[in-house]
ChimeraX commands (.cxc) that place a marker at each C-alpha (Angstrom):
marker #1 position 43.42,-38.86,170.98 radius 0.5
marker #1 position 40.42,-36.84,172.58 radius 0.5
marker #1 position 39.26,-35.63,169.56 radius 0.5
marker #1 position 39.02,-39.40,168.04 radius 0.5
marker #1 position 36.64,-39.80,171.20 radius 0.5
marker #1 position 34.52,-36.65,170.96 radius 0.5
marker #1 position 34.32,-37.85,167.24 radius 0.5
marker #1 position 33.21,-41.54,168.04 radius 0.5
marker #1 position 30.93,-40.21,171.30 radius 0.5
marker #1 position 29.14,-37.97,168.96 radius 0.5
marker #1 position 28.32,-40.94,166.46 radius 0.5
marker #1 position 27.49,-43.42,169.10 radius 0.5
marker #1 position 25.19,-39.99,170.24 radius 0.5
marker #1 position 23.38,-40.09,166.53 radius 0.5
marker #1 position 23.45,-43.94,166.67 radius 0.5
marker #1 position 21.47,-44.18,169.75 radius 0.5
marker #1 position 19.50,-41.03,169.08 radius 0.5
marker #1 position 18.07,-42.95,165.63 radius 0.5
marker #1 position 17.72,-46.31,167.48 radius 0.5
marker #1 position 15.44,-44.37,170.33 radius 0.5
marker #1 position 13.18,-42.92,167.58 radius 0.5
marker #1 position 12.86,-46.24,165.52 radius 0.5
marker #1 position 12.00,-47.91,168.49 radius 0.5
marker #1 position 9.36,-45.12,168.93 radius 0.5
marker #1 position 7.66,-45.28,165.30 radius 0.5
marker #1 position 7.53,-49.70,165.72 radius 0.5
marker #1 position 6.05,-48.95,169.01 radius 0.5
marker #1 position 3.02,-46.22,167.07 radius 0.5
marker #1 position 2.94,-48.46,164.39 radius 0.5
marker #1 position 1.91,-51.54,166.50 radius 0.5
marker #1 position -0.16,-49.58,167.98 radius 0.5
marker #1 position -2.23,-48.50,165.13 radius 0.5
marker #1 position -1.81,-52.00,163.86 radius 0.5
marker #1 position -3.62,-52.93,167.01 radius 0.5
marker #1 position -6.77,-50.88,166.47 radius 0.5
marker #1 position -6.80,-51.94,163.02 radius 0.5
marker #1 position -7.12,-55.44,164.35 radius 0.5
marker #1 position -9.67,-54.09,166.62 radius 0.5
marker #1 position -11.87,-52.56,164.02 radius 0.5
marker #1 position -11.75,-55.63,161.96 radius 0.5
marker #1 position -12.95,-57.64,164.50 radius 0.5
marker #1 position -15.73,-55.66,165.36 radius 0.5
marker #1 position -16.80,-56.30,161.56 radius 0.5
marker #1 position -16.09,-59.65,161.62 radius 0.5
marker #1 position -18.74,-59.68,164.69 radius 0.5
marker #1 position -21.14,-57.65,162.67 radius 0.5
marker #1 position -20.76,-59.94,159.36 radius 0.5
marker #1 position -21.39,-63.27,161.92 radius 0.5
marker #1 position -24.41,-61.46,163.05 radius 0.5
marker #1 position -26.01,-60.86,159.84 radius 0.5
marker #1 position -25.30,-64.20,158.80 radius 0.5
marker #1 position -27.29,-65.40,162.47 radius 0.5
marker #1 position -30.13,-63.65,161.35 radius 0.5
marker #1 position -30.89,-65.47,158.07 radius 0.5
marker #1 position -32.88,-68.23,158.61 radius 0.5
marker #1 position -34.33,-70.84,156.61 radius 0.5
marker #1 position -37.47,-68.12,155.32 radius 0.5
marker #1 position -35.10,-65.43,154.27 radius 0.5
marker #1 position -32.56,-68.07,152.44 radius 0.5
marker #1 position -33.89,-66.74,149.20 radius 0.5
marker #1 position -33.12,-63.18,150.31 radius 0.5
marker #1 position -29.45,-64.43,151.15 radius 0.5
marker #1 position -28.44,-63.35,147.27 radius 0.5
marker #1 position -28.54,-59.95,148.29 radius 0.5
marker #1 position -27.06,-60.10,152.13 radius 0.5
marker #1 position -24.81,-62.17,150.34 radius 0.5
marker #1 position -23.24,-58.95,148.11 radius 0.5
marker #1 position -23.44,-57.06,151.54 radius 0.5
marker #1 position -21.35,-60.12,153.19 radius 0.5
marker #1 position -19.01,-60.21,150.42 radius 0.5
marker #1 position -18.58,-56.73,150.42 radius 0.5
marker #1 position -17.53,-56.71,154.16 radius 0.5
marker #1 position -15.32,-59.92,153.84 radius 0.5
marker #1 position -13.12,-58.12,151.24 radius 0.5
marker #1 position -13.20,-55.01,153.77 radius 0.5
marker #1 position -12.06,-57.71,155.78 radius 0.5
marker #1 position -9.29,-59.08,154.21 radius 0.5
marker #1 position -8.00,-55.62,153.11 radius 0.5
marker #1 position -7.88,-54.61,156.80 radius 0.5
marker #1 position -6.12,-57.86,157.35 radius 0.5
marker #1 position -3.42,-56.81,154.85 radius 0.5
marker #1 position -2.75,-53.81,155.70 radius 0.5
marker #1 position -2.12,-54.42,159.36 radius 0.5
marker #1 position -0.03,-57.17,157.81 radius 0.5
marker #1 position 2.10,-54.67,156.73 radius 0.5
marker #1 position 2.33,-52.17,159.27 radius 0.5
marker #1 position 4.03,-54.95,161.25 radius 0.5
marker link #1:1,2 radius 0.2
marker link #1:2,3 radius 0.2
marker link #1:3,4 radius 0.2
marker link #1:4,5 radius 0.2
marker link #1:5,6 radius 0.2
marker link #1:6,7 radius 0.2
marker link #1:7,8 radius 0.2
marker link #1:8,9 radius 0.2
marker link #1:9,10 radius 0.2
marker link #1:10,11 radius 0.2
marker link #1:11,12 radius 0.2
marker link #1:12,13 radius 0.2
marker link #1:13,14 radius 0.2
marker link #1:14,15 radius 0.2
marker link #1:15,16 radius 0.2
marker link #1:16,17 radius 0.2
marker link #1:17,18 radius 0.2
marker link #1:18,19 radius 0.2
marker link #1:19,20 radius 0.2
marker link #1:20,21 radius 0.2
marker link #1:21,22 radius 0.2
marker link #1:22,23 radius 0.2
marker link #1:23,24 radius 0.2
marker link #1:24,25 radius 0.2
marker link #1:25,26 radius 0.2
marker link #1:26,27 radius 0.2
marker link #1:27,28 radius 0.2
marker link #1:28,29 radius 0.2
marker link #1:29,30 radius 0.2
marker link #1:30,31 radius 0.2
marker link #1:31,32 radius 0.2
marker link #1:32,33 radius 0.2
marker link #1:33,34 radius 0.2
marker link #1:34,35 radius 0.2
marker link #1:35,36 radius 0.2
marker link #1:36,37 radius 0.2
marker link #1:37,38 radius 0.2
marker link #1:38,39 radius 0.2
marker link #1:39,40 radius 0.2
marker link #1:40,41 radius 0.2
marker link #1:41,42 radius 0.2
marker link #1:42,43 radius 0.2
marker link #1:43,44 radius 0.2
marker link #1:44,45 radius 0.2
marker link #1:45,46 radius 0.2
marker link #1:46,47 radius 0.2
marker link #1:47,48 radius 0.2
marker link #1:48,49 radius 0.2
marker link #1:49,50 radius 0.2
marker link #1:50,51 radius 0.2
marker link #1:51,52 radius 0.2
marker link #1:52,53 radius 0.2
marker link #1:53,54 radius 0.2
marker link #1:54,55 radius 0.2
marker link #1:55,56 radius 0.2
marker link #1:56,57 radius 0.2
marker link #1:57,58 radius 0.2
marker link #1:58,59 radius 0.2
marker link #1:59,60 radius 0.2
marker link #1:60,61 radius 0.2
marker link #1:61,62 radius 0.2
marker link #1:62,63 radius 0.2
marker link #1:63,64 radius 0.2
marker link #1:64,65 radius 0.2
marker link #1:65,66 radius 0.2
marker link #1:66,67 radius 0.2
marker link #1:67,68 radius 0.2
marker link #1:68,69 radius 0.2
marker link #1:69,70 radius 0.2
marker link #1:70,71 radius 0.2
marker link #1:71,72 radius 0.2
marker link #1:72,73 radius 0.2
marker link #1:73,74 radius 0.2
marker link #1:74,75 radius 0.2
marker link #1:75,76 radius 0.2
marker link #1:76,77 radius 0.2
marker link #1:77,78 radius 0.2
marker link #1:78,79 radius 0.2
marker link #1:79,80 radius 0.2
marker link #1:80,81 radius 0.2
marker link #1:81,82 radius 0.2
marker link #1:82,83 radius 0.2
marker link #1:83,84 radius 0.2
marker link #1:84,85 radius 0.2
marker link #1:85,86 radius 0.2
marker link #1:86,87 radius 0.2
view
């Protein structure tokens, strides 16, 4: 009989041992997740900045802000994924 429970306390040992350090990669990985989201948003602030600054003279300038903007939206959106899956 004891050496069913040293048997079954040593699994339950493992068990909880693998539950503790999942626990501790979902807590990293929403972390990092987290300054993902933070870095995007500090682009998504730059990109609505850029776009403040054209006004009506520099509209016919906006063809090439607008590869720069596009370029930064699909940074974006990539970002966006990404911490997508990392949760």
């Amino acid at each position: 009989m004891a050496e069913w429970r040293e048997r079954f306390d040593e699994l339950m040992m493992r068990l909880e041992q693998e539950r503790d350090e999942l626990q501790l990669k979902m807590h990293l990985a929403k972390a990092e997740a987290r300054d993902e989201l933070a870095r995007l948003d500090a682009k998504m602030s730059q990109l609505r900045e850029r776009a403040s600054r054209v006004d009506d003279e520099a509209k016919d300038a906006f063809g090439d802000i607008g590869d720069a903007a596009r370029n930064l939206v699909n940074e974006i959106k990539e970002g966006f994924e990404r911490v997508r899956k990392q949760l």
